[in-house]
N, C-alpha and C positions, 0 to 999 in steps of 0.2 A: 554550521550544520555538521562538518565533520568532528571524527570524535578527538580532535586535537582541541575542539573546542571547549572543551569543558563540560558538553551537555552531557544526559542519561538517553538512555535508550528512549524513554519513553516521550522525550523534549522532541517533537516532531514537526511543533506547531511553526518554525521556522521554513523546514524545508514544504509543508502547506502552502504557506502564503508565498510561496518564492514559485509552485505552481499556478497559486490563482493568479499572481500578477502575469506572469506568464504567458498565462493566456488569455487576459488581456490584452497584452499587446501582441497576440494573435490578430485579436476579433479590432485591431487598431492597424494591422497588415503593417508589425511592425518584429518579422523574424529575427533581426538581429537582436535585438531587448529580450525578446522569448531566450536565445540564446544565452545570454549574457548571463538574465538573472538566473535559469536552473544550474548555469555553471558549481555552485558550487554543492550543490545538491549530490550528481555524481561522486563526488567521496564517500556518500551517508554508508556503512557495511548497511549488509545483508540484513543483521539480526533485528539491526533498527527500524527496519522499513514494516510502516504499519497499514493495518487495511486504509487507511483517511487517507497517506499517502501516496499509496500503493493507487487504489479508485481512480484519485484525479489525477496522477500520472497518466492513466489508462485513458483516464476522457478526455484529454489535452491530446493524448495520442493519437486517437478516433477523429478526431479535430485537424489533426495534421495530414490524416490521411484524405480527407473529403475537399469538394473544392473549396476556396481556391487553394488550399495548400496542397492537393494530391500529385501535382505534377511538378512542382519546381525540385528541384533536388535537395535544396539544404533542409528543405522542411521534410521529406523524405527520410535523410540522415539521423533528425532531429528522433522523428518517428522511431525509427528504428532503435535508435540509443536507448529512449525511455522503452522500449519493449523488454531490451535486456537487460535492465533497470529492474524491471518488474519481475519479468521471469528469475531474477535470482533472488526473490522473496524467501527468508527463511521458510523451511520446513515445520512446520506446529508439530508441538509434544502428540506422541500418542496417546488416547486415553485408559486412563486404568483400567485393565479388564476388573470382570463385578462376578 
């Protein structure tokens, strides 16, 4: 997923399923694994991060905050990280004025 790896911006479909499994083992009450696999997601820059990506970060997120994960702390932590994750979504081009 990071761009040491060799992919393009537009090669996403890795860091995707590294959320769906994810959460997964959420809905498996299995936070260490959730852990594990987006590990390496966190490198992806800015510029790469796409709406497909972007969504289900957000709905894994929304998921960590409700029970039962709203209380424990690491799922919390979790929560948080994928927020600033998201919130540092590039900027989109402006459109041409007409």
């Amino acid at each position: 997923m990071a761009a040491t790896q060799g992919g393009t911006p537009w090669s996403t479909v890795e860091g995707e399923a590294r959320i769906d499994l994810a959460t997964c083992h959420l809905s498996d009450r299995r936070l260490d694994a959730a852990q594990d696999t987006l590990m390496p997601l966190w490198s992806t820059p800015p510029e790469w991060r796409r709406t497909g990506l972007l969504g289900r970060l957000d709905r894994m997120r929304e998921l960590l905050t409700a029970e039962p994960w709203g209380q424990v702390p690491q799922a919390r932590q979790l929560a948080e990280r994928a927020g600033f994750f998201v919130a540092a979504r590039p900027t989109p081009p402006a459109l041409p004025s007409v």
